[in-house]
C-alpha positions as CSV (number, residue, x, y, z in Angstrom):
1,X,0.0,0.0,0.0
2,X,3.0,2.3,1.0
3,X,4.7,1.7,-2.5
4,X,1.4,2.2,-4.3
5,X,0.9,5.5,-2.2
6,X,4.2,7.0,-3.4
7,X,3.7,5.8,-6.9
8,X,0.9,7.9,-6.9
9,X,2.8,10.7,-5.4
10,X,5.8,10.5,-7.6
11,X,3.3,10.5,-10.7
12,X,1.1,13.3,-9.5
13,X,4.3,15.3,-8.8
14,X,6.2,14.4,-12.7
15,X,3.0,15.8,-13.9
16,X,3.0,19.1,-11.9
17,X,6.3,19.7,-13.1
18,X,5.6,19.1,-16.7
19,X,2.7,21.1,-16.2
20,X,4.7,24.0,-15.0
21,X,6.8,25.3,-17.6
22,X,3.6,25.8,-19.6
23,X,1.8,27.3,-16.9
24,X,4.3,30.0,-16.5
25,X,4.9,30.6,-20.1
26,X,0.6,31.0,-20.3
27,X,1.1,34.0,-17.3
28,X,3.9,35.5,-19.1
29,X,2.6,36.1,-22.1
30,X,-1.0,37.0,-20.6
31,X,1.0,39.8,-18.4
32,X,2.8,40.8,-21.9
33,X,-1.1,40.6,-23.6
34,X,-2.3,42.8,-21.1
35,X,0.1,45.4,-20.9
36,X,0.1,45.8,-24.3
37,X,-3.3,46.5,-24.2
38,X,-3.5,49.0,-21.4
39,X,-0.7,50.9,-22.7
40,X,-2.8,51.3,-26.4
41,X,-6.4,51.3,-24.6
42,X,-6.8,52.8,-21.3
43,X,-7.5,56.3,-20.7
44,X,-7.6,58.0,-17.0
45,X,-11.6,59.1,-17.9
46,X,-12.0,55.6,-19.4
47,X,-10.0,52.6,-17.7
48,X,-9.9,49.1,-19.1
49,X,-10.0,46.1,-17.7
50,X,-8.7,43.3,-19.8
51,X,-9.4,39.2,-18.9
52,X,-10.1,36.8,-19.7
53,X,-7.0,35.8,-21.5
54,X,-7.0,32.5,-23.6
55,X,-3.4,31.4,-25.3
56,X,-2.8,29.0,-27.9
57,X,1.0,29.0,-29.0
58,X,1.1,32.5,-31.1
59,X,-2.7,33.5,-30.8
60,X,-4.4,34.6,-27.9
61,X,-7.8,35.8,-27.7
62,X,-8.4,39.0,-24.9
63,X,-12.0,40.0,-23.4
64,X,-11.6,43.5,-22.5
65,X,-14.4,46.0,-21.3
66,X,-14.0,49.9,-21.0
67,X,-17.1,52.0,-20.1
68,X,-20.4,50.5,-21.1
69,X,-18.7,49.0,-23.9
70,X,-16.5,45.7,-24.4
71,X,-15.2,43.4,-27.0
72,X,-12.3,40.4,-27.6
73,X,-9.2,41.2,-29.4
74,X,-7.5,38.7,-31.4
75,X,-3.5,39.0,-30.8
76,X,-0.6,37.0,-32.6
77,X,2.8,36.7,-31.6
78,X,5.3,38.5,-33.8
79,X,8.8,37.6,-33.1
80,X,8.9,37.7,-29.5
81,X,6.1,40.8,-28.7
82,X,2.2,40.0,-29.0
83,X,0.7,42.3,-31.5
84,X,-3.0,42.9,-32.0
85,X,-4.6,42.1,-35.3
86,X,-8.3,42.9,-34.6
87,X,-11.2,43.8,-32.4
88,X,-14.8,42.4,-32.7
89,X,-17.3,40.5,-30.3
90,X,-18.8,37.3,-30.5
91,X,-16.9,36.1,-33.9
92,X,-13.7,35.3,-31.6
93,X,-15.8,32.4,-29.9
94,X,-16.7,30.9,-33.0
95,X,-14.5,28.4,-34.7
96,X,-15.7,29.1,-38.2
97,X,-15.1,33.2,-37.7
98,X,-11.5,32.1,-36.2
99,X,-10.6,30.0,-39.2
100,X,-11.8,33.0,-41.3
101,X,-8.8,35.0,-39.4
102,X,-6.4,32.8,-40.3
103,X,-6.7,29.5,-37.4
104,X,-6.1,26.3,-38.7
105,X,-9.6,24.3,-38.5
106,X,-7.6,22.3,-35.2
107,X,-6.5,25.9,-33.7
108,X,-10.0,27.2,-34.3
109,X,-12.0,24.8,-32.4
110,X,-9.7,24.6,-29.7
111,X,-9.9,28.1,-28.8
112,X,-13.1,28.6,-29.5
113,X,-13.9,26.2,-26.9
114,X,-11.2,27.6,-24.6
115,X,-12.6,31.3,-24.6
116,X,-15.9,29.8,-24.0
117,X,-14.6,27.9,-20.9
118,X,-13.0,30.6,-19.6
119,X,-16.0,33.4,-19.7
120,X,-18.4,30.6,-18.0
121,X,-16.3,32.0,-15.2
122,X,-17.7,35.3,-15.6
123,X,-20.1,37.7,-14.6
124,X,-23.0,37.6,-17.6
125,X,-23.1,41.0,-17.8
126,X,-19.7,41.1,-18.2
127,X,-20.2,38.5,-21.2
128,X,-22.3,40.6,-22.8
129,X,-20.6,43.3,-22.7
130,X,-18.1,41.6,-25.0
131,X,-20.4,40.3,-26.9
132,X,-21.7,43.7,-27.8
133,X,-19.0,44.9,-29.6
134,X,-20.5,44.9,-33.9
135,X,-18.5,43.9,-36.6
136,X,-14.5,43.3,-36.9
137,X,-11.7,46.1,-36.6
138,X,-8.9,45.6,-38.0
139,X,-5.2,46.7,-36.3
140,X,-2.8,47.8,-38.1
141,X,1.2,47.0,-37.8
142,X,1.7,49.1,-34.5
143,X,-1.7,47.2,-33.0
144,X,-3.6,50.4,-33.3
145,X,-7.3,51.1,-35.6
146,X,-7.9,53.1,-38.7
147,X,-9.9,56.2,-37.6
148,X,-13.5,55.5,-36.7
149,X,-16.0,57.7,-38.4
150,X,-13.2,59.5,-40.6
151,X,-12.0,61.2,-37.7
């Protein structure tokens, strides 16, 4: 029974540490996610809050709320920095949206599912606030949008 006990032990702890690395690297780059976006987004008169964040090797999908408004972000990872490539709402929970930006069909479905997991967590209201954001924005090179409204 002793030997069985600290199989188990021994097992439970070989996972833990394979587990770790990757569990670091995931709070890394979901501190570098969100500083990147408070240093583009948030305004004194209009904070942000970003989270969840949801990593999959170089893509990353960001809830973020500011005001009454909200939406996702989809990020990739340029090099070594995490660059935004677009804004929009629901669409970054859907598979089929995610392939349309560029997900493999394997890479689509997982996150999807992920960034669903990981707002059932949530507040609703919070939820919807996300979903609320209409229609896709695109980023350019430096992570920021085109002018809204020609201004």
């Amino acid at each position: 029974m002793r030997t069985m006990l600290s199989l188990i032990s021994a097992i439970a702890f070989g996972a833990a540490v394979a587990c770790f690395p990757a569990l670091a690297e995931d709070a890394v780059d979901a501190t570098a996610i969100r500083h990147l976006m408070m240093a583009t987004f948030d305004k004194p008169e209009a904070p942000l809050t970003v989270g969840p964040i949801t990593v999959a090797g170089d893509v990353a999908v960001a809830g973020w709320a500011q005001g009454e408004t909200g939406g996702r972000a989809l990020l990739r990872r340029k090099d070594a920095a995490w660059a935004l490539a677009l804004c929009s709402g629901d669409a970054l929970r859907e598979a089929k949206a995610l392939r349309h930006f560029g997900l493999t069909p394997a890479e689509a479905e997982a996150m999807a599912r992920a960034v669903v997991e990981a707002e059932a967590r949530l507040d609703p209201a919070l939820v919807a606030r996300f979903s609320a954001f209409d229609g896709v924005v695109m980023m350019d090179e430096q992570g920021h949008h085109p002018p809204a409204h020609g201004g």
